[in-house]
Every structure is written in structure tokens, then in C-alpha cells.
C-alpha positions as CSV (number, residue, x, y, z in Angstrom):
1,X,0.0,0.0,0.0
2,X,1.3,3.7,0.1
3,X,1.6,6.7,2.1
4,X,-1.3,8.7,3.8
5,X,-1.1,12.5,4.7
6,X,-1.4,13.1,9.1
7,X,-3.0,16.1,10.0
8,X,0.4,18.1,9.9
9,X,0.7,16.8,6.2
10,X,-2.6,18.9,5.2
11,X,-2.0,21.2,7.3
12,X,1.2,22.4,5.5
13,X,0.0,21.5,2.3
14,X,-3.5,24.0,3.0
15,X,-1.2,26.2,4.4
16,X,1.0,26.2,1.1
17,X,-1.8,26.9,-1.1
18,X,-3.4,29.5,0.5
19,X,0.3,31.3,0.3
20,X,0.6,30.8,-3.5
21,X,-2.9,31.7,-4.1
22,X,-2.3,35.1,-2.8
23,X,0.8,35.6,-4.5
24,X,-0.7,35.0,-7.0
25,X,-3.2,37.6,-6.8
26,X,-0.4,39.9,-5.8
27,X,1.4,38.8,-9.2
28,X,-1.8,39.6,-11.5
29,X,-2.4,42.8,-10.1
30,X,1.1,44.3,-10.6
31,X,1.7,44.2,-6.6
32,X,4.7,41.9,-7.6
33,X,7.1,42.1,-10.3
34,X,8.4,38.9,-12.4
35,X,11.5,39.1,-11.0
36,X,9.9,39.3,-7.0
37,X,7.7,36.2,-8.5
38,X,9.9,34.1,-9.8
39,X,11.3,32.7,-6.8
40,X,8.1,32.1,-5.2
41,X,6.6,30.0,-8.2
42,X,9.3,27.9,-9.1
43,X,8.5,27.0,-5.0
44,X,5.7,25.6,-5.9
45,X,6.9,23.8,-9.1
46,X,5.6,26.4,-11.7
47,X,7.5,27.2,-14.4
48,X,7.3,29.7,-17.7
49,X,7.9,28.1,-20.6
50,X,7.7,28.7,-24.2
51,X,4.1,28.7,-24.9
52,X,2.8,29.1,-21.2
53,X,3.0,27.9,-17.7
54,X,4.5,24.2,-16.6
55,X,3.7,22.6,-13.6
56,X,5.9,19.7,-12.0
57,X,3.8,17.5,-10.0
58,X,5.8,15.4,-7.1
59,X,5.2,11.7,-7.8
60,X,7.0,10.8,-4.6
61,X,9.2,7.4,-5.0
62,X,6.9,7.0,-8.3
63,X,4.1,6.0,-6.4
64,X,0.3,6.8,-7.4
65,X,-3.3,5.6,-6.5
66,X,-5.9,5.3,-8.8
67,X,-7.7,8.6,-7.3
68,X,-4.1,9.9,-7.5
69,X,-4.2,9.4,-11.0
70,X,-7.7,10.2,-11.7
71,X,-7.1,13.8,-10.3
72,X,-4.0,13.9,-12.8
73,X,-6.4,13.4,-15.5
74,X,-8.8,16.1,-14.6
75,X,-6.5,18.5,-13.9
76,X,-5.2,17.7,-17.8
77,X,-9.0,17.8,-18.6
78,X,-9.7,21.1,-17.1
79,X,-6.4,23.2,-16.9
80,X,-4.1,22.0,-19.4
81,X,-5.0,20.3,-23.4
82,X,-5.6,16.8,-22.2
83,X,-2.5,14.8,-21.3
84,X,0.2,15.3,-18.9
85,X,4.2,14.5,-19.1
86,X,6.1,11.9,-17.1
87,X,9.2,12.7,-16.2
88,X,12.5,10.8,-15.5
89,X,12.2,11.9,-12.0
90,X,8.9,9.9,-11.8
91,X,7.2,13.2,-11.7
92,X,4.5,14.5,-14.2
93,X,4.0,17.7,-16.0
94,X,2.0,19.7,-16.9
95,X,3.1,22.3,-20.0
96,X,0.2,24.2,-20.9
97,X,-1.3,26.2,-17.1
98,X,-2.4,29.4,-16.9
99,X,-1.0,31.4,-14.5
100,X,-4.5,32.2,-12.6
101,X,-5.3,28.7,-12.9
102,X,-2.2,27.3,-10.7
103,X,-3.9,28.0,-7.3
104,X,-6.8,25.7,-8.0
105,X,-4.5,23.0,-9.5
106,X,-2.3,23.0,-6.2
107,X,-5.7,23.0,-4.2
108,X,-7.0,20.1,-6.8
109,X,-3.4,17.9,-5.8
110,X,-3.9,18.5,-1.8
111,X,-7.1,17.3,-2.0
112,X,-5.9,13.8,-3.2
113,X,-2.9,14.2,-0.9
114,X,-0.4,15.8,-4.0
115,X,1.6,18.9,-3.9
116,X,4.4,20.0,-6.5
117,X,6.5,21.4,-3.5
118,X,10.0,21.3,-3.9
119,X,9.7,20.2,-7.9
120,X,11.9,23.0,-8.7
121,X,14.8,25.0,-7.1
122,X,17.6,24.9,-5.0
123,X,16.5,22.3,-3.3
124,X,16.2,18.5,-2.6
125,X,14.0,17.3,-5.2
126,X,11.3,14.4,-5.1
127,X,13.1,11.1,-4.0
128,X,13.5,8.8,-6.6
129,X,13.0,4.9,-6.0
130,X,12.9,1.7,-8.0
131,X,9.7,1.0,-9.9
132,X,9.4,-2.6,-8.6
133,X,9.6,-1.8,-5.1
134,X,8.1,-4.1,-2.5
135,X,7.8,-6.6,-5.3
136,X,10.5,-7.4,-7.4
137,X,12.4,-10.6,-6.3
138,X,16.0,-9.6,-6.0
139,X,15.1,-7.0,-3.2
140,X,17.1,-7.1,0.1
141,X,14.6,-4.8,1.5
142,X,11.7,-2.3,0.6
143,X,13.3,0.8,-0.2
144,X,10.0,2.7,0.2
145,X,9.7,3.3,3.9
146,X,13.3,5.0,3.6
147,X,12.4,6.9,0.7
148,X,9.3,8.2,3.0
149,X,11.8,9.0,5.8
150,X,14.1,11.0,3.8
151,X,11.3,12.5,1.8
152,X,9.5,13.8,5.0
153,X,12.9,14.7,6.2
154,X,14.0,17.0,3.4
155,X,10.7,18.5,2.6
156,X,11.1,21.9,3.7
157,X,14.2,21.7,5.2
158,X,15.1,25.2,7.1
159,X,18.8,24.4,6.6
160,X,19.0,23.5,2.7
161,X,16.0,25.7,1.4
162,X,18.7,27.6,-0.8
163,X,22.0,25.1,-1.6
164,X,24.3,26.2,-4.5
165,X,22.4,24.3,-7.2
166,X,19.3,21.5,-7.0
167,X,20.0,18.1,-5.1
168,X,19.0,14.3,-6.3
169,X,18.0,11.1,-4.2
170,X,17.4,7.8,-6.3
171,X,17.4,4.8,-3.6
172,X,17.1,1.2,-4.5
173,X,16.6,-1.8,-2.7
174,X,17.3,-4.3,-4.6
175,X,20.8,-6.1,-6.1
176,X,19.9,-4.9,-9.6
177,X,19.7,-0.7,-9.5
178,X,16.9,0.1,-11.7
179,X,16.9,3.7,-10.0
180,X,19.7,4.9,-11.6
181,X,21.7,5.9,-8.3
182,X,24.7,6.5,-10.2
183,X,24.2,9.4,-11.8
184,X,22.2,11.4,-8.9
185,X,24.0,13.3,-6.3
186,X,22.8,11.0,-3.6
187,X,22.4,7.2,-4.6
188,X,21.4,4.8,-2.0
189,X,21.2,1.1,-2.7
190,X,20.5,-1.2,0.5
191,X,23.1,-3.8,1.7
192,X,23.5,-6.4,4.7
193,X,26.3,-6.3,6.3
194,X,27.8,-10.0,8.1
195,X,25.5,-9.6,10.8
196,X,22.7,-9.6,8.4
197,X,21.7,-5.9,9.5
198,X,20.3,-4.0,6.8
199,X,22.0,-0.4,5.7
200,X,22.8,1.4,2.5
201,X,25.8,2.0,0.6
202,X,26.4,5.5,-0.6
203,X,27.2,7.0,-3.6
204,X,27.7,10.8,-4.1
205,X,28.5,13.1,-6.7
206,X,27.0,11.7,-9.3
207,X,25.0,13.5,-11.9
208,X,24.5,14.6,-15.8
209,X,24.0,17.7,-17.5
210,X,27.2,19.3,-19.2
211,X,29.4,17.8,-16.9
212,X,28.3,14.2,-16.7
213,X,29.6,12.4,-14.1
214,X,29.5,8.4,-12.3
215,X,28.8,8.8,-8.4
216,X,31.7,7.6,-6.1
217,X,31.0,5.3,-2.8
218,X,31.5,7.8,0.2
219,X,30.4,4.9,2.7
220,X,30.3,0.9,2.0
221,X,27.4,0.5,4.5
222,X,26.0,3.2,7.0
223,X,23.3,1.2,9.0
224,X,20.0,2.6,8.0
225,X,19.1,4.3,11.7
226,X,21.6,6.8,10.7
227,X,20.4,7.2,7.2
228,X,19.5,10.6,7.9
229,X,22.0,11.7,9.5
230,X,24.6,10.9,6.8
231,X,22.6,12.2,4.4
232,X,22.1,15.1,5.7
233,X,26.1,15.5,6.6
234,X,26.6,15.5,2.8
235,X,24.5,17.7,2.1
236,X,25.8,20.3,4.8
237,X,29.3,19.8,3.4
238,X,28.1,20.9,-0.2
239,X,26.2,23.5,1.2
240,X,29.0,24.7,2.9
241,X,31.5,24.4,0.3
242,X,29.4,23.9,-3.0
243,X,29.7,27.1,-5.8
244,X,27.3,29.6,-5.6
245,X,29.1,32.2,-8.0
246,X,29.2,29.7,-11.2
247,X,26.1,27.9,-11.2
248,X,27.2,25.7,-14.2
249,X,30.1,25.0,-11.6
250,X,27.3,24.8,-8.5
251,X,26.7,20.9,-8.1
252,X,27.7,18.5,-5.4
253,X,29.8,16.0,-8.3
254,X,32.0,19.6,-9.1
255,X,32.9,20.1,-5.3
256,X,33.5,16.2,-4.8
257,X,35.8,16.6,-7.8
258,X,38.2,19.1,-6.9
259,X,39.2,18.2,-3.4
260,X,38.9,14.7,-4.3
261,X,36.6,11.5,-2.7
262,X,38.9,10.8,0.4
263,X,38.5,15.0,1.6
264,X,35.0,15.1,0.9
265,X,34.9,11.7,2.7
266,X,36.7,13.2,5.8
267,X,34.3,16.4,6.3
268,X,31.2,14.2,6.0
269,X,32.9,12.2,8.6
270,X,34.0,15.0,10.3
271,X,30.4,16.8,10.4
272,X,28.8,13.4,11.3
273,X,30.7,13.0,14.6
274,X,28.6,15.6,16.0
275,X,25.1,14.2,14.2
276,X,24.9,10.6,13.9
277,X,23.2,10.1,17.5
278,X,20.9,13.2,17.6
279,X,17.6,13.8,16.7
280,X,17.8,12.9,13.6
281,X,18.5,8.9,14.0
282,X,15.9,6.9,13.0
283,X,14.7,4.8,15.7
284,X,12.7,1.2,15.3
285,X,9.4,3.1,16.5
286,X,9.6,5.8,14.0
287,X,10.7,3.3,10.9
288,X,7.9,0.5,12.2
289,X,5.1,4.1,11.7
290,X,6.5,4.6,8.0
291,X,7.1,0.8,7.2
292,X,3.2,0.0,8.4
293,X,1.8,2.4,5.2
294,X,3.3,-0.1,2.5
295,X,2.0,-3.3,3.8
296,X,1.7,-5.9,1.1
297,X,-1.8,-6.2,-0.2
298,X,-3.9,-9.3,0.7
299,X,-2.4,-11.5,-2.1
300,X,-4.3,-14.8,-2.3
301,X,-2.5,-18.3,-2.6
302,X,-1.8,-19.2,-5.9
303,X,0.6,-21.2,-8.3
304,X,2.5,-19.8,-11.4
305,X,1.1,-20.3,-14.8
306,X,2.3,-20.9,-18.1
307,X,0.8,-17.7,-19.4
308,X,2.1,-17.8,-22.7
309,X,0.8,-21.6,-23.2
310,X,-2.9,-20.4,-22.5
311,X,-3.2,-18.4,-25.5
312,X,-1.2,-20.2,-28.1
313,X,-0.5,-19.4,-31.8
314,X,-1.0,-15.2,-30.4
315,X,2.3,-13.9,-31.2
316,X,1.5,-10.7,-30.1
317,X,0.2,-11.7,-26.8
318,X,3.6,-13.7,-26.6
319,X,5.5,-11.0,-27.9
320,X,3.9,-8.6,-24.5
321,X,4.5,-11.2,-22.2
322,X,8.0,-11.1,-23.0
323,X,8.5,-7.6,-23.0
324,X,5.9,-5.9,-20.3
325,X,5.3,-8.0,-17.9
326,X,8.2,-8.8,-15.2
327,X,8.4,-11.5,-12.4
328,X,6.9,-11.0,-9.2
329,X,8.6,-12.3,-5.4
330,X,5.0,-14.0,-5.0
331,X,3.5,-17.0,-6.6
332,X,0.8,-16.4,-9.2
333,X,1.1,-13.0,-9.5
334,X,3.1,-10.3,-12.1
335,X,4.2,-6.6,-12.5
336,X,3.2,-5.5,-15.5
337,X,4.8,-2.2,-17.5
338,X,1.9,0.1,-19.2
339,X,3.6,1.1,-22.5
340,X,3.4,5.6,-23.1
341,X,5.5,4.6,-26.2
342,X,3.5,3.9,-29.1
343,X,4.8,5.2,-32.4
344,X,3.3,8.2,-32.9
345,X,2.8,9.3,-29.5
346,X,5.2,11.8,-27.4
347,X,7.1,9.6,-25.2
348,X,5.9,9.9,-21.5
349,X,3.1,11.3,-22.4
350,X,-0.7,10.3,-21.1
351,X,-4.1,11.4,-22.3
352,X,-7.0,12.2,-19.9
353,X,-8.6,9.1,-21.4
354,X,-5.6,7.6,-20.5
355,X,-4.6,8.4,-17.1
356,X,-8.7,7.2,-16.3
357,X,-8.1,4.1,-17.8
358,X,-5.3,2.9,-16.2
359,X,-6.6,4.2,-12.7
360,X,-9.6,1.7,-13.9
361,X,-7.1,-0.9,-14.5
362,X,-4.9,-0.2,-11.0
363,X,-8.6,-0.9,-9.2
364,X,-9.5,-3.7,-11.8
365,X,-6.0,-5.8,-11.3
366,X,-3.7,-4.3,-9.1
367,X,-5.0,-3.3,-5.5
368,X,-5.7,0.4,-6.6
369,X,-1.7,1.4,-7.3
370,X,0.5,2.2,-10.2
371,X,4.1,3.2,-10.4
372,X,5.8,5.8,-12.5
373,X,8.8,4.9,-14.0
374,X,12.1,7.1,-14.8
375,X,12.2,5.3,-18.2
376,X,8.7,7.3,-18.4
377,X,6.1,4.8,-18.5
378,X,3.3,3.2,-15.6
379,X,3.5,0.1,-13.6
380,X,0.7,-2.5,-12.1
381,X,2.6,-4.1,-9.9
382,X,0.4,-6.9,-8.6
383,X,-1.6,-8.7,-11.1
384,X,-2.8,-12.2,-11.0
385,X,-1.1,-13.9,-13.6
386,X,-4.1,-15.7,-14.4
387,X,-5.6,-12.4,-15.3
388,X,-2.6,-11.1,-17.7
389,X,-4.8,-11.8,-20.9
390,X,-7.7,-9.7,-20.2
391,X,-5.2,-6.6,-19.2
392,X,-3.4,-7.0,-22.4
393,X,-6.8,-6.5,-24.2
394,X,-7.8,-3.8,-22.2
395,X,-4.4,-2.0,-22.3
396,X,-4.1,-3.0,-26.2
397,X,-7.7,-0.8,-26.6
398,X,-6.0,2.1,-24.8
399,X,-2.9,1.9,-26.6
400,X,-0.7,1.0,-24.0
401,X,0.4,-2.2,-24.6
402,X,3.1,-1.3,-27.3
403,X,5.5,-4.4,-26.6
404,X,8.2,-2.4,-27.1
405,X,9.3,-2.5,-23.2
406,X,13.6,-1.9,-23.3
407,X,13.5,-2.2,-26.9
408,X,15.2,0.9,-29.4
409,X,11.3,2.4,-29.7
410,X,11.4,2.7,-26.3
411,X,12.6,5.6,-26.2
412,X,13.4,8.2,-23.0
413,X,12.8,11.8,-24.5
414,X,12.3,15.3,-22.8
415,X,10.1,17.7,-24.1
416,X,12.9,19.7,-25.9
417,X,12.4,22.6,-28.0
418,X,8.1,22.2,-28.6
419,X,7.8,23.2,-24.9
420,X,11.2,24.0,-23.0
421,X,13.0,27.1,-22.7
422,X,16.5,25.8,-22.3
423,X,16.2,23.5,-25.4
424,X,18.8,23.9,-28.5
425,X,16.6,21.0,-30.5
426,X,13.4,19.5,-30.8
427,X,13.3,15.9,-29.2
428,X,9.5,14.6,-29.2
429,X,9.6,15.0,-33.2
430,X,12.8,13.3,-33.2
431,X,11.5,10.8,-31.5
432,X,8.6,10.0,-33.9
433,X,10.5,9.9,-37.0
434,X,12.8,7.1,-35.5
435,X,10.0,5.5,-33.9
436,X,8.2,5.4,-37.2
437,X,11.3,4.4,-38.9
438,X,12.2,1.3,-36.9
439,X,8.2,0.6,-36.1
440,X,8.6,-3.1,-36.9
441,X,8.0,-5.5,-34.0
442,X,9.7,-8.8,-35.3
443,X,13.2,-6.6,-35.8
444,X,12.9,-4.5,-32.6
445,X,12.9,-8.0,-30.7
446,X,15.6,-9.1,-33.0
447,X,17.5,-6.4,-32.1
448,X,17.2,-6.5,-28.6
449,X,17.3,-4.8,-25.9
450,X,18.9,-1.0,-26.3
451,X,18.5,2.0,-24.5
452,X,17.8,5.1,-26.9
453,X,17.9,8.5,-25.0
454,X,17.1,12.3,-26.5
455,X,17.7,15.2,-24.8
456,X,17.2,18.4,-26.3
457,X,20.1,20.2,-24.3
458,X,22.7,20.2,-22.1
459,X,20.4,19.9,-19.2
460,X,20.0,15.8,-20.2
461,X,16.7,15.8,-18.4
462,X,16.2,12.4,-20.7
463,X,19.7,11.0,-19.5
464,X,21.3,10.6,-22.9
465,X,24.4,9.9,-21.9
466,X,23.7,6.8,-20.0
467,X,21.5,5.5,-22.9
468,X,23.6,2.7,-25.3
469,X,22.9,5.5,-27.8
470,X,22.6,9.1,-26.5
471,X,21.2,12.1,-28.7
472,X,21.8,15.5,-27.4
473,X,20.3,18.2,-29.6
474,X,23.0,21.1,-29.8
475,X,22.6,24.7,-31.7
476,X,24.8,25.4,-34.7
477,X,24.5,29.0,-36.6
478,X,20.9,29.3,-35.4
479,X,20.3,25.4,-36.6
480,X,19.2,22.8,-34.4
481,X,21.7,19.8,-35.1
482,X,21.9,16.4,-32.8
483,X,25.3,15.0,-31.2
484,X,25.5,11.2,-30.6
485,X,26.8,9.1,-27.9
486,X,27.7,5.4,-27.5
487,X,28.4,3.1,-24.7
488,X,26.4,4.8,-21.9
489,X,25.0,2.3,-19.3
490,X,22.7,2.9,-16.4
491,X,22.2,-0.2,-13.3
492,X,25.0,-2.2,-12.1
493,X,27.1,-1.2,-15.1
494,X,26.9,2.5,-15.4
495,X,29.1,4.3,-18.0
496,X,28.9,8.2,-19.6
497,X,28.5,7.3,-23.4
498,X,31.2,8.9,-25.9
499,X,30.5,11.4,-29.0
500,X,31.0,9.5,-32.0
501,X,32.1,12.6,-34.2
502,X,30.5,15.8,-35.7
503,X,26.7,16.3,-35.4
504,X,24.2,15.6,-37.7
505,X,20.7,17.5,-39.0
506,X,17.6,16.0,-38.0
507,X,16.6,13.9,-41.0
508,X,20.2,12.6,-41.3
509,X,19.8,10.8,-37.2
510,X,17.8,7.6,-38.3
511,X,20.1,6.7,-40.9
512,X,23.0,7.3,-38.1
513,X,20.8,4.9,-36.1
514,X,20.6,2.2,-39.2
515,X,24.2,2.5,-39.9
516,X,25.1,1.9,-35.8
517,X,22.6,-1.3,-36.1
518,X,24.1,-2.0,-39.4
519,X,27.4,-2.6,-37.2
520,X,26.2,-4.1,-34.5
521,X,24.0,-7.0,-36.6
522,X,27.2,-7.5,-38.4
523,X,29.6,-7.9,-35.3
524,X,27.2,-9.3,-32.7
525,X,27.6,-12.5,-31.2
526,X,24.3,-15.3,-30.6
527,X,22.0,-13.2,-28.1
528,X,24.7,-10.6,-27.7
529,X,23.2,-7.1,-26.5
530,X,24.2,-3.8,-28.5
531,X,26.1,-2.5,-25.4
532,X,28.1,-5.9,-24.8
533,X,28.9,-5.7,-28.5
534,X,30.5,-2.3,-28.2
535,X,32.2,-3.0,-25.3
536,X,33.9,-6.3,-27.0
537,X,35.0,-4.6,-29.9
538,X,34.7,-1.0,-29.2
539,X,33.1,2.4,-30.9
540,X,36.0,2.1,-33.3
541,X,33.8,0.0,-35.7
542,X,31.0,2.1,-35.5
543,X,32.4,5.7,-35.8
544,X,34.4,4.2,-39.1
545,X,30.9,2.9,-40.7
546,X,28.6,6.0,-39.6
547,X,31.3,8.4,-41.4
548,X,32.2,6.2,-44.0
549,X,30.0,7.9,-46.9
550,X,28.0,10.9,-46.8
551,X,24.4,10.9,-44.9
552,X,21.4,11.7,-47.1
553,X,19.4,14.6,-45.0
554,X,15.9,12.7,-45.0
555,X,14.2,16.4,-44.6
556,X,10.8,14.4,-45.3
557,X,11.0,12.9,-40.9
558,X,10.9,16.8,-40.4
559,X,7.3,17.2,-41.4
560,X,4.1,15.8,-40.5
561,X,4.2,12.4,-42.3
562,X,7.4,11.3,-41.5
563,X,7.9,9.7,-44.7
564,X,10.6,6.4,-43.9
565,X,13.9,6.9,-45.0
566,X,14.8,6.3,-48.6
567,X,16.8,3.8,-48.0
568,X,14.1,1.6,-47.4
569,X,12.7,-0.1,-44.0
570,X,15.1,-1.6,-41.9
571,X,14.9,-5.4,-43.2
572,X,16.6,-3.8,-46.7
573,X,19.8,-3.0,-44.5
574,X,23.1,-3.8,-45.8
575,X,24.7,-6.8,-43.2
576,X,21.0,-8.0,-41.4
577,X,20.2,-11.6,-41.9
578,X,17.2,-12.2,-39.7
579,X,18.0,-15.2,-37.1
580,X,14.1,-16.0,-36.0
């Protein structure tokens, strides 16, 4: 189960709208100036963008209810053009508010027990946490009540309300990270120790954007009573010591860089002496309060079926099984991934019609919950396996059973330049043309799994440097041009992917795609994955073929139809021999 607001948890939350709605009024009027407003907006998660206002929507540790998530779609319904935006940060936006119209949305969230506090800023942002927790079946422990713990902890923290630059949490608690703790400034990932006593090894500095970097391990295991505590001597240290007169220069992985792991490691020590017994540490009481929201649901007693023998001769049934639906610690029972990437669509994004739906599915086959993913789709994480076939039709109507799950169409994309201020390049376009370019089911499986990331800027809100192919849309003479990576990783293996050369123009990026695949088809070893491919023979192989002759700007993918490249469709690629 999840989380429920106490009485001081709507009190602060009333409290916090009723501020915003009068600054608002004190904006509109003229009694405050956008420069006196700007602080107190972004406060509350509301930022200007090209075309209007965005709101960012806290999805704590990616975890929603089905009244959660109806209120998502009504607020899209009523305020915005009907669909929201998940984020990486298991958040969702909204891109298309009017500025009188934020009050009511904020008031709309507290009534189901949502804010956006915190969303933006100089602060600690919303505490990211592995989709399948409480469920998945390499977990050492549930991650959530700790996630809740620091999450209550940091929300409006008197002490860290203005650090040099914003501050990341990602926590997992499983042996696979699915959380991607390496690359956020925090990254917890639960441990035993010999004893068998559960704590959390620590990684810090870690972090994208323009300087992309792979968090270090401050601490092998700090025992999770002092969870806190640590944390919060970290993030002292970089308060302390972090830039605040470069802000491209202003995050925690900058300051751990130039004095080095083993200083920083010392004045976190240092600082802790005086901390790590106070107030803050977590006692059994306090942990047993948090731990008793997220009790397992009332699973029932069952076996595990053959799933796939049930419905035989239905490829695409087969195909979804394969791809969406992941194992489950509990006997008869699955988590299932709700696909937001059908070609065509924005990646991430969710229609009122939607976001209904698939609260209507949560209540229908999953105890009334959904999770939001940081590779931007929904989660049901407890459905009978018995009752898989009837979700994939239902999902299939609502077209989000795309079983495309870790596949190259799967694709992680920010807004880019449609929406975001910031942004050198379109990405969502991008991502349709490629989707619609490789849009062909038998060689997506054939190909595997691969990790395609766009980011329309430096910012990397999509992470493309830890896809196995990154894209990074970069301004050249007033020109919107794309950079790409290789050999980014996220999980157990995380790697910062390299530039494989000059840029490219926006029609010439799927044939850059074809010609890396063209490589990797040729090269690849029986059930080899793109990435382990690379890494055997490296990007040398691939840099050579991608520049080898000149690229053909498609400038068809730019418009409407997205014609497919001239080439032909991927099957007609020199070097591919299907093998299924």
C-alpha cells in the first residue's frame, strides 16, 4: 500500500496553497514584479515556458493511487489540453497552465494528498526509488519506507531551502539498481552487512547535464538508523562548500571533484561525529510508523502459470509477455509495464482518457496502485497472472500495450524545444520519426534490448548519456543539429556514453541509427546485447561505418508524415540476416 497525509501533512499542504494563491493575486495585479515572483513560483513547481506555464507534479518514489491518478487526468482535462508528461524523475508535468489557474491545481493535488513542493529549485527534489519496489524478487529490503523517511525529512528543510544548485535522491533496494543511483548526487542502494543488518551503501557526486559524471561510494554501508543523519552531513558539506558564483560549476559531483573523494569523505565524517546520534537517527518506532503504510496487499494463494501456453499461436500476446510483464517475489502474481511509447505518440506522455483508464485498470487488477517509471512509463505491480490476458486487451484498446518494453522504440525523451526554454533542438519529433522508422515489432525483438535517450540540451533531463545510444540536440548557426553518444550504461554497469564525431541535422539521425545497427547485426555474437557488443570490440567499428560515406538529410521525418527513409525499412539494411 502507500503513504497517507497526518493532520500536519494537510495542514502544510492548505497552508502552502493559500500562500501561493495570494501571490498570485499579488502577481496579476502588478503588486509583484516577475523578477519578485519568480522565486516564489518555481516553490511551488511552476515554471514559464515557451508557450505558457509548466507545472511539475511530485510523484514521490513513483508511487500513485488510482484517485491519485484520476485527479492527474482532470486536472489535464480542465487546466491544461488533455495529457500530462512523465518525467524521468517519476514526476508529471503539466506544459500548458495558466497562471491564474495554478492555485486551484495546487488545491485540486492536496485534495488527493499531491503537492508539486520542492519540484523545482535549490533544493532536494522528489526522491526517486525503483519501480518494482516491495515486489521485485532480488530485493534485500523495501526501499520505500526509507524513501518516505528521507522525503519527509527534506521536505522543507530550514537548513538546505537555498544550496548552491538542486540536489538528487534515487534509492534502490534491490541487487539490480533500476533507480539509476549512479548518476544522482545522492544514490542509496540497500546492503547487509555479516551480521545480516540492513544499511545502504552511498554513492555521491554523481549527476549529468554538461558535466556528466558516475557517483563515487562515500560509505560501504551506513546502517539505515543513521540514514539521515549521513545524508544530511553530505548535504551540509556541499552547502558549505558547493559554488554559488558559477552555477554551471554549483553541483555536489564539481565540489567532490576538486578536493577529491577521500577529503570530501573526511568532512562528511567530520560533520557526522557531532550528528549521527541526535535527533535525527531513525529509531525502530519511527521506521515501524513509516514501514506500516506499504504493507503488502492481501495476495491470495496461488501457483505460477504458463501464461504464454494459455493463449497459443498469439504472437502478439507472446511478444507482450516477453517484454511488459516482469516477475513477481509472490507465486501467481506479475508486474506489468503500461507502455506511453506507441509510435506516434510523445514519449511519456498520457491522455486524460488515459490516465482514467489505467486508474480503472490499477482498481481492476492491481490493488488500486500504479508506479511511474524514470524510463517514463506506468507500472501494475500486482496482477494475478491468471488475469494477464484480459489486461493485455484492455491495455491494447488504450494503446498502451506497445510491446516495445527496453526495446530501441522505447525511447526516453524530454520535451525539448516544442515546450522548454532551455532547449537547442526538438526531441518529441525526433522521437517520432525514429519511432516510425524502426516501427517493426519482429526486428525491434531481434535487435534486442537497447536503450535510446534524446535530450534536447545540455540539461540531459532524458539522461542521454547513460542510454547505449545518447542524442543531445546542440545549436549550430541558429540550426538545431543532434550529437551522438555510445556506450552509456545505467544499473550495475553505469558508463557516460562517448561522442561519436560531428553532429548531424535532424533527418540525417535515423540513418545514423541504421548504420550503428548495421554494425552491430554485423559484429554481434548469438543473443549478444548492442552494449556488450561495443564494449567487445569497441566504438571504433561504428564511428568508421557511420562516417564512412555521406548521410542523405531525410528532410521528409521533419514534417508531418514522416515519410521512412529512402533507404528503405530496416529489413533492406546492408549486413541484417534475420535469425528468428
Amino acid at each position: 500500500m502507500m503513504y497517507r497525509y497526518d493532520q500536519f501533512d494537510h495542514q502544510i499542504t492548505a497552508q502552502r496553497v493559500a500562500q501561493f494563491r495570494d501571490q498570485v493575486r499579488r502577481r496579476l495585479s502588478g503588486e509583484l514584479t516577475e523578477d519578485e515572483f519568480r522565486i516564489l513560483r518555481l516553490q511551488n513547481g511552476l515554471y514559464m515556458q515557451i508557450h505558457a506555464y509548466m507545472m511539475r507534479v511530485a510523484v514521490p518514489y513513483g508511487l500513485l493511487s488510482a484517485p491519485q491518478v484520476r485527479m492527474l487526468a482532470h486536472i489535464s482535462r480542465k487546466y491544461d489540453r488533455d495529457y500530462g508528461h512523465f518525467t524521468t524523475r517519476q514526476n508529471i508535468q503539466f506544459n500548458w497552465l495558466k497562471l491564474e489557474d495554478a492555485p486551484d491545481v495546487l488545491a485540486d493535488l492536496a485534495s488527493v494528498e499531491m503537492h508539486a513542493n520542492q519540484t523545482s529549485g535549490n533544493c532536494i527534489r522528489n526522491i526517486t526509488c525503483d519501480e518494482f519496489a516491495g515486489v521485485a524478487r532480488d530485493e534485500i529490503v523495501d526501499p520505500r519506507p526509507y524513501a518516505e523517511l528521507l522525503r519527509q525529512w527534506s521536505t522543507f528543510h530550514p537548513e538546505f531551502g537555498y544550496l548552491p544548485r538542486k540536489f538528487k535522491f534515487a534509492m534502490t533496494g534491490a541487487t539490480h539498481d533500476r533507480a539509476a543511483i549512479a548518476v544522482n548526487d545522492i544514490g542509496l542502494q540497500a546492503v547487509r552487512n555479516e551480521q545480516g543488518e540492513v544499511g545502504f551503501r552511498v554513492l555521491v557526486g554523481g549527476g549529468l547535464g554538461r558535466t556528466p559524471v558516475i557517483g563515487t561510494e562515500i560509505a560501504a554501508f551506513v546502517p539505515w538508523q543513521h540514514i539521515i543523519t549521513y545524508a544530511e552531513s553530505i548535504v551540509r558539506v556541499y552547502n558549505e562548500h558547493g559554488r554559488r558564483d558559477n552555477m554551471y560549476k554549483s553541483r555536489i559531483k564539481i565540489l567532490v571533484n576538486a578536493i577529491g573523494i577521500a577529503e570530501f569523505r573526511r568532512q562528511v565524517e567530520e560533520d557526522w561525529k557531532f550528528t549521527k546520534d541526535g535527533p535525527c537517527t531513525v529509531t525502530r518506532a519511527e521506521l515501524d510508523r513509516i514501514a506500516a503504510c506499504f504493507t503488502s496487499p492481501a495476495y491470495e494463494s496461488l501457483a505460477d502459470l504458463d501464461v504464454a501456453a494459455s493463449q497459443p499461436g498469439n504472437q502478439a500476446f507472446a511478444n507482450w509477455l516477453h517484454r511488459n510483464v516482469k516477475p513477481h517475489k509472490v507465486a501467481g502474481y506479475a508486474a506489468v509495464v503500461l507502455s506511453l511509447k506507441k509510435t506516434g505518440m510523445a514519449p511519456g506522455d498520457a491522455t486524460a482518457r488515459q490516465m482514467d483508464a489505467a486508474a480503472e485498470l490499477a482498481d481492476r487488477y492491481s490493488f488500486g496502485e500504479l508506479r511511474v517509471t524514470h524510463m517514463q512509463n506506468l507500472v501494475l505491480a500486482d496482477v494475478k497472472q491468471s488475469e494477464l490476458f484480459a489486461l493485455w486487451q484492455q491495455a491494447s484498446e488504450l494503446d498502451m500495450a506497445t510491446p516495445n518494453i527496453g526495446l530501441l522504440t522505447d525511447i526516453i525523451c524530454c520535451p525539448g524545444g516544442d515546450f522548454c526554454t532551455l532547449a537547442n533542438a526538438r526531441s518529441i519529433p525526433l522521437a517520432k520519426a525514429i519511432a516510425k522508422c524502426f516501427d517493426d515489432i519482429d526486428f525491434l525483438h531481434d535487435i534486442g534490448d537497447l536503450d535510446l535517450n534524446i535530450s534536447g540540451c545540455v540539461n540531459a533531463c532524458a539522461h542521454h548519456h547513460v542510454g547505449h545510444i545518447g542524442i543531445l540536440g546542440v545549436e549550430k548557426s541558429g540550426e538545431e543539429w543532434y550529437q551522438v553518444t555510445i556506450g552509456g550504461d545505467q544499473g550495475n554497469h553505469s558508463a557516460i556514453g562517448k561522442v561519436i564525431g560531428r553532429s548531424f541535422s535532424f533527418g540525417q539521425v535515423p540513418e545514423v541509427l541504421a548504420r550503428l545497427l548495421q554494425v552491430y547485426v554485423r559484429e554481434r555474437f548469438d543473443d549478444e546485447r548492442f552494449i556488450d557488443t561495443l564494449r567487445r570490440i569497441g566504438a571504433d567499428p561504428f564511428k568508421e561505418y557511420v562516417y564512412a560515406t555521406p548521410i542523405e538529410d531525410c528532410k521528409g521525418l521533419a514534417g508531418p508524415e514522416y515519410d521512412l527513409l529512402k533507404q528503405g525499412t530496416p529489413y533492406d539494411m546492408p549486413y541484417y540476416s534475420p535469425r528468428f
